[in-house]
C-alpha positions as CSV (number, residue, x, y, z in Angstrom):
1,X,0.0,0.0,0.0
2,X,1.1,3.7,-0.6
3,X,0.0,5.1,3.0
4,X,1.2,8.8,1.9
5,X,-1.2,9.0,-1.4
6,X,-3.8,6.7,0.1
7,X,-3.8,9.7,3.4
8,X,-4.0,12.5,0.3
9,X,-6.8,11.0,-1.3
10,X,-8.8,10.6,2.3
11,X,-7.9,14.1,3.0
12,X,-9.1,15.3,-0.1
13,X,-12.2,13.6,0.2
14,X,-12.7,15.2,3.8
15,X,-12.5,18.6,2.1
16,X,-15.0,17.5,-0.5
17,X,-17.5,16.4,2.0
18,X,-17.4,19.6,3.7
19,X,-18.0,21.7,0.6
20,X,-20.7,19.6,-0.4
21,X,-19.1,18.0,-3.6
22,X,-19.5,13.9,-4.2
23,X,-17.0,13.4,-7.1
24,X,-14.1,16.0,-7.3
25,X,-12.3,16.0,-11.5
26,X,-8.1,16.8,-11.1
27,X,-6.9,17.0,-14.9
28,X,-3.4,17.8,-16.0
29,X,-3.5,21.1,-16.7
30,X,-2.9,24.8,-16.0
31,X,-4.9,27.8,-16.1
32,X,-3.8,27.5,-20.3
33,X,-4.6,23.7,-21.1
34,X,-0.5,23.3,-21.2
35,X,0.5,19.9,-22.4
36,X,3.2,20.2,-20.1
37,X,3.1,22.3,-16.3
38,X,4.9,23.3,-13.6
39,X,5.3,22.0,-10.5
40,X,2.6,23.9,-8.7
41,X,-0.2,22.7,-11.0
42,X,1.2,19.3,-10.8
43,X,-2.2,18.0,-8.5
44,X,-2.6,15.0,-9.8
45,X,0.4,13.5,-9.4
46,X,0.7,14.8,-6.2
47,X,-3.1,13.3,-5.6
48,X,-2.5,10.1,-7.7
49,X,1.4,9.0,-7.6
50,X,1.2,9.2,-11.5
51,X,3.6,11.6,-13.0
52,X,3.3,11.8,-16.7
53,X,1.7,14.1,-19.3
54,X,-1.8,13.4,-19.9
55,X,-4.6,11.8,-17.4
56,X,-7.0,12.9,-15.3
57,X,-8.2,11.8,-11.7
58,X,-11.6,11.3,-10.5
59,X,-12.3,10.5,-7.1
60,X,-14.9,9.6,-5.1
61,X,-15.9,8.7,-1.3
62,X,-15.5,5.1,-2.1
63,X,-13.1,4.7,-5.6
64,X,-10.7,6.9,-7.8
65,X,-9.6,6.3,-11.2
66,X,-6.8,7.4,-13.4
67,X,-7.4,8.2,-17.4
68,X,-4.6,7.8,-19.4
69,X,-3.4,7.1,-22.8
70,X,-1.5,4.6,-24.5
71,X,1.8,6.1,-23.8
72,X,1.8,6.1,-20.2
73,X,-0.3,2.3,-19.6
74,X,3.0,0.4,-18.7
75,X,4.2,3.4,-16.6
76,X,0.4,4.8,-14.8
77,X,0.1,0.5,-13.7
78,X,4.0,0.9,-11.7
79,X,3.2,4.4,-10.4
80,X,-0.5,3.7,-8.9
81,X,0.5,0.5,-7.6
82,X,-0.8,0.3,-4.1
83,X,-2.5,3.7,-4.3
84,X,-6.5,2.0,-4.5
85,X,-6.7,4.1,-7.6
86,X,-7.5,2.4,-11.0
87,X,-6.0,2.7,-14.4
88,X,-8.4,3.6,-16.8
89,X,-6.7,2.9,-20.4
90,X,-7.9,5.0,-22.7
91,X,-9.8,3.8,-26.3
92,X,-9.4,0.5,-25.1
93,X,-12.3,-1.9,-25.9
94,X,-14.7,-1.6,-22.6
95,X,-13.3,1.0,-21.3
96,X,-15.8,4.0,-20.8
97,X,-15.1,7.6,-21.4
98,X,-14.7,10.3,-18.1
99,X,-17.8,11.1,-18.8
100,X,-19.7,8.3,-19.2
101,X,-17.9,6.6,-16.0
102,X,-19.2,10.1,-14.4
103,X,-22.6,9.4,-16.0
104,X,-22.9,5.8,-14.2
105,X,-21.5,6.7,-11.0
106,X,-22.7,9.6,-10.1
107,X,-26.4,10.4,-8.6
108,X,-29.0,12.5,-9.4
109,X,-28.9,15.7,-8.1
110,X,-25.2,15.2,-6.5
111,X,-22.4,17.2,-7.2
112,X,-19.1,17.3,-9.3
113,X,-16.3,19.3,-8.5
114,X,-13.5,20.9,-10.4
115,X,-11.1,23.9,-10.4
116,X,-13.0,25.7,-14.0
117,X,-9.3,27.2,-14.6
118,X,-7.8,24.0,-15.4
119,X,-10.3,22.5,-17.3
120,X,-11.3,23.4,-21.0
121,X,-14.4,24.3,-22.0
122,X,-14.8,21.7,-24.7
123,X,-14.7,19.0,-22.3
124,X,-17.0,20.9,-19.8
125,X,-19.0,21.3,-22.4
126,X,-19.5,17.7,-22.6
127,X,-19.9,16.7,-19.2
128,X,-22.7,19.4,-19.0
129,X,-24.4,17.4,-21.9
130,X,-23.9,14.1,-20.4
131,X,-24.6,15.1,-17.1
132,X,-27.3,16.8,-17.2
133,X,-30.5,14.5,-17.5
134,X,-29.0,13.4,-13.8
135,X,-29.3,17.3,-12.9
136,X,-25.7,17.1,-11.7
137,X,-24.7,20.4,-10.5
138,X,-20.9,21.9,-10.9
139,X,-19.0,23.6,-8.7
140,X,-15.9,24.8,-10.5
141,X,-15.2,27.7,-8.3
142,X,-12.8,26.2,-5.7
143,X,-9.6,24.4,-6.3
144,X,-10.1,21.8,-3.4
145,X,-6.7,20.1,-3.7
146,X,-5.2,23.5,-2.3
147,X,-6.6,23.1,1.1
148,X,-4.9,19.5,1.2
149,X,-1.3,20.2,-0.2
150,X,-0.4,22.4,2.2
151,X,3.4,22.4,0.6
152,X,1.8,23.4,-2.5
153,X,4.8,25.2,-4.5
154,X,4.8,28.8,-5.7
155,X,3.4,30.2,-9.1
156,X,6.0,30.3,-11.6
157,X,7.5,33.5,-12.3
158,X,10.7,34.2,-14.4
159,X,11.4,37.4,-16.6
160,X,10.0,37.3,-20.4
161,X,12.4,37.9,-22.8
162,X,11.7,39.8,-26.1
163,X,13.1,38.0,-29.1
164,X,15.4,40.1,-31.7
165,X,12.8,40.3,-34.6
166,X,15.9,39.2,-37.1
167,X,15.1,35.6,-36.2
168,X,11.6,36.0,-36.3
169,X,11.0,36.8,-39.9
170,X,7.7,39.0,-38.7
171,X,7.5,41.8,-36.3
172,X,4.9,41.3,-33.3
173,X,3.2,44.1,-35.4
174,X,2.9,42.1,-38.4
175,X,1.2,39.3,-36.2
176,X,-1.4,41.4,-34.6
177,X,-2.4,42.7,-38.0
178,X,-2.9,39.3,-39.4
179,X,-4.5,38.6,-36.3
180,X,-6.8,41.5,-36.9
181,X,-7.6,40.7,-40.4
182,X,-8.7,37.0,-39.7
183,X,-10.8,38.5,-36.4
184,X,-12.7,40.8,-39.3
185,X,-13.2,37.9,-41.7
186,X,-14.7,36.2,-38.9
187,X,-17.2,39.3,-38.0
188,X,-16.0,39.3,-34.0
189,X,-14.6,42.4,-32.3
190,X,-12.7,40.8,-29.7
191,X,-10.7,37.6,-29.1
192,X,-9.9,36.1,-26.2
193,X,-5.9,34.4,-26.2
194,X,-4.6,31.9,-23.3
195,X,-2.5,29.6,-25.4
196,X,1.0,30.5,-24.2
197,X,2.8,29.2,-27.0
198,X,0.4,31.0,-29.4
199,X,0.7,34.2,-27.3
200,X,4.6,34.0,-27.3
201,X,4.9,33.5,-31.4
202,X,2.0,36.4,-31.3
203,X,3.9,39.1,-29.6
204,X,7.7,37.4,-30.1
205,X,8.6,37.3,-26.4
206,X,9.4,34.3,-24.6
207,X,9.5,33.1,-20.8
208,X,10.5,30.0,-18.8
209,X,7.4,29.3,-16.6
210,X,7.2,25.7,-18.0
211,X,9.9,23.5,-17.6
212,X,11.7,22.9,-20.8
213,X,8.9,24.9,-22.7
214,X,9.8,28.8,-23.2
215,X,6.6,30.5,-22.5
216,X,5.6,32.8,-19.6
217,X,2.0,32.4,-17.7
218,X,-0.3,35.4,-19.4
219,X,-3.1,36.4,-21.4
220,X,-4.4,38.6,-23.8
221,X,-7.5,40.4,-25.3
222,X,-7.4,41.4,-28.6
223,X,-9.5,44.0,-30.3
224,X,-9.2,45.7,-33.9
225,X,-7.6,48.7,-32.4
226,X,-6.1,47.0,-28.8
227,X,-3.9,44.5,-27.6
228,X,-4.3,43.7,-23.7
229,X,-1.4,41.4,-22.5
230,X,-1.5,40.0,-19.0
231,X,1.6,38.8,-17.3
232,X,3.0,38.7,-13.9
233,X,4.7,42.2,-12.8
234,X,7.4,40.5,-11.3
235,X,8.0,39.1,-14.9
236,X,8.0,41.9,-17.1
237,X,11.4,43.7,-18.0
238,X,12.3,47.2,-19.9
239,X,12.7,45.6,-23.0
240,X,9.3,43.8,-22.5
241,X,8.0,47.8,-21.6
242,X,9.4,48.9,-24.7
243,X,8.5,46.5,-26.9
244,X,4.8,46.8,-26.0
245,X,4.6,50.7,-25.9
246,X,6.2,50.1,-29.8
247,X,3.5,48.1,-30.8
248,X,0.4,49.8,-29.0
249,X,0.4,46.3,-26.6
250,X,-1.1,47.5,-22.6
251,X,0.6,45.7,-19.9
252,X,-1.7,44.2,-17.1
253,X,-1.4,42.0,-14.0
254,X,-1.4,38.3,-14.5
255,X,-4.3,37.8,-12.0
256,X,-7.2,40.9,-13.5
257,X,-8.4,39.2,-16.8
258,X,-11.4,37.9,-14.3
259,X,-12.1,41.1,-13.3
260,X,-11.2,43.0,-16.5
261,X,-13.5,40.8,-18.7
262,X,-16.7,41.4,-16.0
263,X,-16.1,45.2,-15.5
264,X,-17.5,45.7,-19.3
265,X,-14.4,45.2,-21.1
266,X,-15.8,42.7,-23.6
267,X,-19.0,43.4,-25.6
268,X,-20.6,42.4,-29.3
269,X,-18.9,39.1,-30.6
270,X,-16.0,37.5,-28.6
271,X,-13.8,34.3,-30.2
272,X,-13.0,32.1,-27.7
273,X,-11.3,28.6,-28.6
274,X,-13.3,25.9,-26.2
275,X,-10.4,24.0,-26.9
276,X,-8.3,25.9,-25.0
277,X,-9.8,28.6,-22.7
278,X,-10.7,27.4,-19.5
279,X,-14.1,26.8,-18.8
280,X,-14.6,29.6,-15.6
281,X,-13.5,32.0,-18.5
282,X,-14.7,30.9,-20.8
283,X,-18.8,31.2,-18.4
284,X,-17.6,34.7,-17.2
285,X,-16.7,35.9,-21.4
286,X,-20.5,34.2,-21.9
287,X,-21.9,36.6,-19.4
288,X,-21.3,39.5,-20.8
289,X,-20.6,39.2,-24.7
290,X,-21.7,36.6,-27.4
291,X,-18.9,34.0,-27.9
292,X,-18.2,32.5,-31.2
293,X,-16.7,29.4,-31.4
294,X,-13.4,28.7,-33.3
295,X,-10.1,27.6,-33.4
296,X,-7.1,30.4,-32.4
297,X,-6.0,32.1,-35.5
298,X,-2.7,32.1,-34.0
299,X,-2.4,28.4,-34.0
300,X,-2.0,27.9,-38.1
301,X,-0.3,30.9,-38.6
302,X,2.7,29.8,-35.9
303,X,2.6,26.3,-37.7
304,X,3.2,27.8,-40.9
305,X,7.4,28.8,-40.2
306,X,8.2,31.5,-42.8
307,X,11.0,31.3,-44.6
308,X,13.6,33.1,-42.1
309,X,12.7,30.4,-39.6
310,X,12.9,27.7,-41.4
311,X,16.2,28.9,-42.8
312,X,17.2,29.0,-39.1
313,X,15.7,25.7,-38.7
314,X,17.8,24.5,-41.3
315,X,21.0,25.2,-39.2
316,X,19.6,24.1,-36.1
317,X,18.9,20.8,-36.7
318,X,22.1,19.8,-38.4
319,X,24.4,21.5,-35.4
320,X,21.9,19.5,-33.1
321,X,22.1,15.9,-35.3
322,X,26.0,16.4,-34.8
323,X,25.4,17.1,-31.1
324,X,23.6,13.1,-31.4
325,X,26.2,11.9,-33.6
326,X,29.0,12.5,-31.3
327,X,26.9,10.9,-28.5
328,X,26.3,7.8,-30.4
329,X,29.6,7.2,-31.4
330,X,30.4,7.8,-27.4
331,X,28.3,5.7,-26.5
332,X,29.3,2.6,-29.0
333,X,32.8,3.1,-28.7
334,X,33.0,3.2,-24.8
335,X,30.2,0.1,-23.3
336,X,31.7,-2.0,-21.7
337,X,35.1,0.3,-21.0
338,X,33.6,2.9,-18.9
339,X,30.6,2.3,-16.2
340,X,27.1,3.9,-17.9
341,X,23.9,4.1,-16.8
342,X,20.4,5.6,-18.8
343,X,21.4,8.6,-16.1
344,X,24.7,9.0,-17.0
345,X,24.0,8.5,-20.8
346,X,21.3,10.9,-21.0
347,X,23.4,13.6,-18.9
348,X,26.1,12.8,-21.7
349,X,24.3,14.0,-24.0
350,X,22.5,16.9,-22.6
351,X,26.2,18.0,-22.2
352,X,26.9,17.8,-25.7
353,X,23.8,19.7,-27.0
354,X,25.1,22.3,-24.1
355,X,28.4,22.9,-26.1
356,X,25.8,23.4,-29.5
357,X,25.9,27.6,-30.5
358,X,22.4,29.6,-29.8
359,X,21.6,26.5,-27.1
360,X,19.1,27.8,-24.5
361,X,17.7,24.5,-22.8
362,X,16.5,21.2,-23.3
363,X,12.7,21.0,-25.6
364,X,12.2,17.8,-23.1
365,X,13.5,16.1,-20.5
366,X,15.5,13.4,-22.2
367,X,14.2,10.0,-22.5
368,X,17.1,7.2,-21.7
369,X,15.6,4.0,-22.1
370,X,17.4,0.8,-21.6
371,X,16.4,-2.9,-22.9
372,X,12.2,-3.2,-20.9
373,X,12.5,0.4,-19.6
374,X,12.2,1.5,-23.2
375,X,8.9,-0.3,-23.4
376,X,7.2,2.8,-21.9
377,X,7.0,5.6,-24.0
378,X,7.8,8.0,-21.8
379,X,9.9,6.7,-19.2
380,X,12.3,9.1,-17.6
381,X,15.4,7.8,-15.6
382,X,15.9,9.4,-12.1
383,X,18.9,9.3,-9.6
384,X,16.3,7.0,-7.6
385,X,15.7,4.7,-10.5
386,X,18.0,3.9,-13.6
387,X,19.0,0.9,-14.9
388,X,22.8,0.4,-16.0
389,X,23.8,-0.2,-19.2
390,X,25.6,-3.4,-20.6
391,X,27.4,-4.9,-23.9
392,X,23.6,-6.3,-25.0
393,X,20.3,-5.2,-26.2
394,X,19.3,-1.5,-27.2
395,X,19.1,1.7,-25.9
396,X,16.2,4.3,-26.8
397,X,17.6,8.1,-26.8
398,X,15.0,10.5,-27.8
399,X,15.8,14.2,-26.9
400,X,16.0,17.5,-27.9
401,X,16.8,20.8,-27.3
402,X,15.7,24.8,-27.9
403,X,17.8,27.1,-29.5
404,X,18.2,30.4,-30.6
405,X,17.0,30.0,-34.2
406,X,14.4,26.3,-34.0
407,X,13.3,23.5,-31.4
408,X,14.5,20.0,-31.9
409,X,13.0,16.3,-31.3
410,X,14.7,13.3,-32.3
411,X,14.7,9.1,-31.3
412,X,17.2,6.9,-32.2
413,X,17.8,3.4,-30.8
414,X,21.0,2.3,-30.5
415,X,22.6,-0.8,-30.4
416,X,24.9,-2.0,-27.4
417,X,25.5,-5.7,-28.1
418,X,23.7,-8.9,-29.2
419,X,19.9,-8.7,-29.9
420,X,17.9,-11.1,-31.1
421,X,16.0,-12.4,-34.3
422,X,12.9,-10.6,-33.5
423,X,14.6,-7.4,-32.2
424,X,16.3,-7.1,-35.5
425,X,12.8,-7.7,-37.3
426,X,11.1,-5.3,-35.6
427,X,13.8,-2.6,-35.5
428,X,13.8,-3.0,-39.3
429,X,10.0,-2.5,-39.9
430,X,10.3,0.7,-37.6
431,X,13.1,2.0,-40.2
432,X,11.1,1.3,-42.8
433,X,8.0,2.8,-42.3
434,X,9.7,5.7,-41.1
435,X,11.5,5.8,-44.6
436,X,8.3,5.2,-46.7
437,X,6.8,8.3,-45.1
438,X,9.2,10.5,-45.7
439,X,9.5,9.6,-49.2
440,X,5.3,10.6,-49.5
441,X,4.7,12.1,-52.4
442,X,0.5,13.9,-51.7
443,X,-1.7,16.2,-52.9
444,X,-2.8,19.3,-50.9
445,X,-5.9,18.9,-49.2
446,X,-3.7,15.5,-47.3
447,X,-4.3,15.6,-43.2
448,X,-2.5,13.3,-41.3
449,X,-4.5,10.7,-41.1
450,X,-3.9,10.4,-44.8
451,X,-0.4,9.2,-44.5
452,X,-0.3,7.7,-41.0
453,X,-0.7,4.3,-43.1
454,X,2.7,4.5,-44.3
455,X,4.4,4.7,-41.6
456,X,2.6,1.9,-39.7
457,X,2.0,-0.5,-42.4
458,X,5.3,-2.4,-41.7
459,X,4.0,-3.0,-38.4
460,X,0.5,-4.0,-39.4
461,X,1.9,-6.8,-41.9
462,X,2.9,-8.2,-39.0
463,X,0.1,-7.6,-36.7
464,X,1.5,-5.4,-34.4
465,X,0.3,-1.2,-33.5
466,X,2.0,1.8,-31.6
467,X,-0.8,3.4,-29.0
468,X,0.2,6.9,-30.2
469,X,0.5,8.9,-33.3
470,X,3.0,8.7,-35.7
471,X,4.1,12.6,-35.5
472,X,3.2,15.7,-34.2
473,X,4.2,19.4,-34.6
474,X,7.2,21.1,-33.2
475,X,7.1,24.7,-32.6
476,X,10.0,27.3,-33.5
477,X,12.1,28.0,-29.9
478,X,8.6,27.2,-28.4
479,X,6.8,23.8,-27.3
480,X,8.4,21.0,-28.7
481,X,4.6,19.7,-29.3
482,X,2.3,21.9,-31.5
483,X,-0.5,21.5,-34.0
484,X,-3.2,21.8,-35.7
485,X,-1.2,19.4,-38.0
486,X,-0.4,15.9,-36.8
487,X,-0.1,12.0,-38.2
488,X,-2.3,9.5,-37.0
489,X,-4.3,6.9,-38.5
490,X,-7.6,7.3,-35.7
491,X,-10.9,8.9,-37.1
492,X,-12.1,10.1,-33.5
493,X,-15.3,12.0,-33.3
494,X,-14.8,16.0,-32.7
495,X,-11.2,15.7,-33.4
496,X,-9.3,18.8,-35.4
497,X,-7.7,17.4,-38.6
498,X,-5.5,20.1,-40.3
499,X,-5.0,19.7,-43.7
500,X,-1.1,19.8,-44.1
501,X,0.7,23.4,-45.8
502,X,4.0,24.0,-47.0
503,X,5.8,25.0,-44.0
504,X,4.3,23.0,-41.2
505,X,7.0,20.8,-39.7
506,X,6.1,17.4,-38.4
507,X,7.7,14.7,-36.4
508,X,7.8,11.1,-38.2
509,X,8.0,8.6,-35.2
510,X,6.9,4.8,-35.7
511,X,7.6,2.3,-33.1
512,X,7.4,-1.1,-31.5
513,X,7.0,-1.6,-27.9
514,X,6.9,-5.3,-26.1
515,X,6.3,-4.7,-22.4
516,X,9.0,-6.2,-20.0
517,X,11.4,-6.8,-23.3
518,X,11.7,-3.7,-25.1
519,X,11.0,-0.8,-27.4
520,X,12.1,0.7,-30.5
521,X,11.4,4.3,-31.7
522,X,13.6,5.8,-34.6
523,X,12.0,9.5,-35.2
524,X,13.1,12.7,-37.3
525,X,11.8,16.2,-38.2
526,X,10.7,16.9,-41.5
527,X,9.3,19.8,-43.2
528,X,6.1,19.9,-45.8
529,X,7.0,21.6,-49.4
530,X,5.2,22.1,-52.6
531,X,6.2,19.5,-54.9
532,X,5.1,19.8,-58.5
533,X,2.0,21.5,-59.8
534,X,-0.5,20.0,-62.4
535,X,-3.4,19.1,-63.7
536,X,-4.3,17.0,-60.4
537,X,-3.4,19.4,-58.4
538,X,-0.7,20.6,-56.0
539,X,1.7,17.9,-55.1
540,X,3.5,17.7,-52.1
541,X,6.9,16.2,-50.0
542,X,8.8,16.2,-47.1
543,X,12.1,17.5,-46.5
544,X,13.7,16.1,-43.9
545,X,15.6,18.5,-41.1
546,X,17.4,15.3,-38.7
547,X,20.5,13.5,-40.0
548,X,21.6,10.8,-37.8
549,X,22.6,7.2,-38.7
550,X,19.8,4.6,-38.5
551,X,21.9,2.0,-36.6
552,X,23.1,-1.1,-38.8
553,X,23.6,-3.5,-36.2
554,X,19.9,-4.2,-36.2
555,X,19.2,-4.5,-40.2
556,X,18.1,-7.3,-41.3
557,X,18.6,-6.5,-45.3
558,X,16.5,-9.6,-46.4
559,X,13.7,-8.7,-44.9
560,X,13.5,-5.2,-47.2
561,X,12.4,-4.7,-50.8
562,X,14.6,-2.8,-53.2
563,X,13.2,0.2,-52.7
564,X,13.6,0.3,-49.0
565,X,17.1,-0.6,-49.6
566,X,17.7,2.7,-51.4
567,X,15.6,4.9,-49.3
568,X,17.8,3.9,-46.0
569,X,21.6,4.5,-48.3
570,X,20.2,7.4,-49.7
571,X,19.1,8.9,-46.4
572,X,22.7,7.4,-44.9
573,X,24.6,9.4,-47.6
574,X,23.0,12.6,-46.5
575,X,23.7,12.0,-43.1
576,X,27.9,11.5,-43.8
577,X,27.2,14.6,-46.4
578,X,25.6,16.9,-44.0
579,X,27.4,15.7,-40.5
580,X,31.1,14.6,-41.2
581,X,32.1,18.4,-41.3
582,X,31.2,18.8,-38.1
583,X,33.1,15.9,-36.0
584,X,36.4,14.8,-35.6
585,X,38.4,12.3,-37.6
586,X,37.9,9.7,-35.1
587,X,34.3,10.6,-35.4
588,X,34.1,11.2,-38.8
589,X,35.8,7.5,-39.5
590,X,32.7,5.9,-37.4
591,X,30.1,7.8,-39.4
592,X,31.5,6.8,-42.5
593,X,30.9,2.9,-41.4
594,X,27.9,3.4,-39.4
595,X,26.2,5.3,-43.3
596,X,27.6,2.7,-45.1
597,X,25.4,1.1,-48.1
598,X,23.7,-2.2,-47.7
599,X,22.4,-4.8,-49.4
């Protein structure tokens, strides 16, 4: 049993019964529906034991249970061990949605409790539909967890920086008047912002109020003639002063958009996404000005990079691929010579990436998975637990950092010593699915879920699935996840499919993952382009941005066509191309044998 989360829960549940509430919701979340968040809105872990990205916590008098996706199901099962809360897993056959669970458990007439800054509105939206032929009333005014951890940590507060507009290809004024134009198109006067990444790339500033993720807790309310930016005053600098009295921005306290927004600020037509403003702003907007619906602006124009940035992107990823080169030639020419551990690997490397020009910080903490640890999709090694490393099996790497000039996010697995027959057949289907998709050749009007097929069709020949996506986008010195665009195969009711535009970059990512054995994952970076334009239309292709070895130890040649031969030497040639310049001989020497041609 885990007496110290098993005394949270019951001390939670105390404070619910006081305040009336039966069922009490604890997402992962902050006040801006982050992906990632800091330590102080970390709640349920702190509630729950689990620590990774996504889930959400319900709790009752008598049961909890944990929601989580495929990623985290061999890592949420460790973590709530001995907790009394159960795992949930997510789009799983039988298992019911959140809501639905909420619709079976709860009541009529009873209460469900939640803090309405960290939930969205889309999905409160939905448990008022689902809810409401029980006439279950919300209270979403009180953040209940505060009164039980009383060690809570502080807000986060660090200075925003204002980028130098040479790296950013637009001016923040440029933005806003795109901004402007799209909020006309749309007939609103107003529009509500909370999405920090979309608010940094709006006004080109950035912060560090999210681990590994340069944004800066704020807001802002934009108007055809106003810009009203909301940030901690601890945070804001001179240059942050100056660079919003250039561009007609009007500083306010973090904590007044409440206030602001009911004291007759807002009037006529408001957007608001539901996707991503919380659901107490998004009631208290409701109260006093007709909300339309719709998807930040902000969000396609930041996935778009313009040509300076992906110029700078350009330069980025190859310094950082080098960075990763060296590492994996470290790391194959020392186990078994040196004492390593996924620790000390992954602190290798975070070294290395250190020493790159323009580095700033890691995009993620990085991943160091050895041999069954690397079955988990986002396990993280800690001094407490680590396994060491040994002369057999594989090791999955996948890091990244943030730099002045582009964010980076790249897996390889890497081969230590001896693996077996099926480890070798696997490893080879996850290189070539990742090689069929980048050679995609599409039509404009393509979405992900278009393409998704050729990345994972080397693992359905063989019966075998990832439980995630096959990519993602990556912002531009900003989250290392960002959409609308994305690849994966899933039609799921409600969800945003973004058609994919020249400039979107995209993360190409297939794996295989055998609990208690291992896990593969060999993932780079590519950028859309416009291919060749006809008579059926626009084509399009990827370019690729990553250029590290696929490892060679763990081909098996004979079970690949012709074709797939050629993608992997011709991807192998632009790797020695593009990275020898950058290492020593030593190094160079190992890249030229680890790019050889096969087959």
């Amino acid at each position: 049993m885990n007496q110290k989360i098993c005394d949270r829960l019951a001390a939670l549940r105390a404070v619910m019964k006081a305040n009336g509430v039966d069922w009490y919701m604890v997402p992962t979340a902050d006040f801006h529906n982050s992906e990632y968040v800091d330590a102080y809105f970390k709640v349920r872990e702190y509630l729950c034991n689990f620590s990774g990205s996504n889930g959400t916590l319900l709790v009752g008098q008598k049961e909890a249970g944990l929601w989580t996706d495929g990623r985290y199901f061999i890592q949420a099962e460790k973590e709530l061990a001995g907790t009394g809360v159960t795992l949930y897993r997510m789009q799983e056959e039988g298992v019911p949605e959140k809501e639905d669970f909420l619709a079976q458990k709860m009541e009529e007439g009873q209460t469900l409790g939640f803090d309405g800054r960290v939930v969205d509105t889309k999905f409160g939206q939905k448990l008022e539909k689902k809810l409401k032929e029980k006439k279950i009333r919300f209270v979403y005014d009180k953040d209940l967890a505060d009164q039980v951890w009383t060690d809570r940590p502080l807000l986060p507060c660090h200075p925003v920086t204002v980028l130098d507009e040479a790296i950013c290809g637009k001016t923040a004024g440029e933005k806003l008047s795109m901004l402007r134009k799209k909020l006309e198109e749309k007939e609103v006067s107003g529009h509500f912002l909370s999405k920090l990444d979309d608010l940094m790339w709006l006004l080109n500033i950035r912060g560090s109020d999210v681990e590994c993720n340069p944004v800066a807790l704020s807001y802002a309310f934009v108007t055809g003639e106003e810009c009203h930016y909301f940030v901690q005053e601890q945070a804001v600098t001179d240059s942050l002063r100056e660079h919003a009295a250039k561009y007609g921005i009007t500083l306010h306290p973090y904590g007044e958009p409440l206030s602001y927004l009911e004291n007759g600020a807002v009037c006529g037509k408001v957007l608001c996404d539901p996707g991503q403003v919380s659901y107490a702003f998004y009631k208290t907007i409701a109260g006093h000005a007709q909300i339309v619906d719709g998807a930040n602006p902000t969000e396609l124009m930041k996935a778009i990079k313009n040509p300076v940035e992906l110029a700078h992107m350009q330069e980025v990823f190859i310094k950082d691929s080098a960075a990763l080169c060296k590492f994996i030639y470290w790391i194959k020419t020392n186990i078994g010579k040196i004492p390593m551990t996924e620790l000390s690997a992954a602190q290798h490397l975070d070294h290395l990436r250190s020493e790159v020009e323009g580095y700033l910080d890691l995009s993620f903490p990085t991943i160091s998975a050895y041999r069954a640890n690397a079955a988990m999709m986002h396990y993280e090694a800690t001094p407490e637990s680590h396994a060491k490393l040994a002369q057999e099996g594989m090791l999955l790497v996948d890091s990244g950092g943030q730099y002045l000039g582009g964010t980076t996010d790249v897996t390889r697995t890497i081969v230590l010593g001896p693996v077996t027959d099926e480890e070798r057949r696997h490893f080879t289907a996850v290189a070539m699915g990742m090689l069929q998709l980048t050679d995609a050749k599409f039509l404009y009007g393509c979405t992900g879920r278009n393409l998704d097929i050729l990345a994972r069709q080397p693992m359905w020949d063989q019966n075998m699935d990832y439980k995630c996506g096959t990519g993602h986008g990556v912002g531009y010195i900003l989250n290392v996840h960002e959409g609308p665009q994305g690849l994966r195969w899933k039609y799921t009711e409600g969800m945003k499919e973004a058609v994919l535009e020249a400039g979107m970059d995209v993360t190409n990512e297939p794996g295989v993952y055998i609990e208690g054995r291992y896990g593969i994952r060999t993932e780079n970076v590519m950028v859309v382009r416009n291919g060749v334009k006809n008579g059926d239309g626009q084509f399009m292709y990827f370019e690729t941005l990553t250029f590290a070895p696929i490892d060679l130890d763990a081909i098996d040649v004979s079970l690949m066509q012709p074709k797939d031969i050629e993608r992997l030497n011709r991807y192998h040639a632009q790797v020695y191309e593009k990275i020898a310049p950058y290492l020593t001989e030593e190094e160079a020497a190992w890249l030229s044998e680890a790019t050889r041609k096969i087959g």
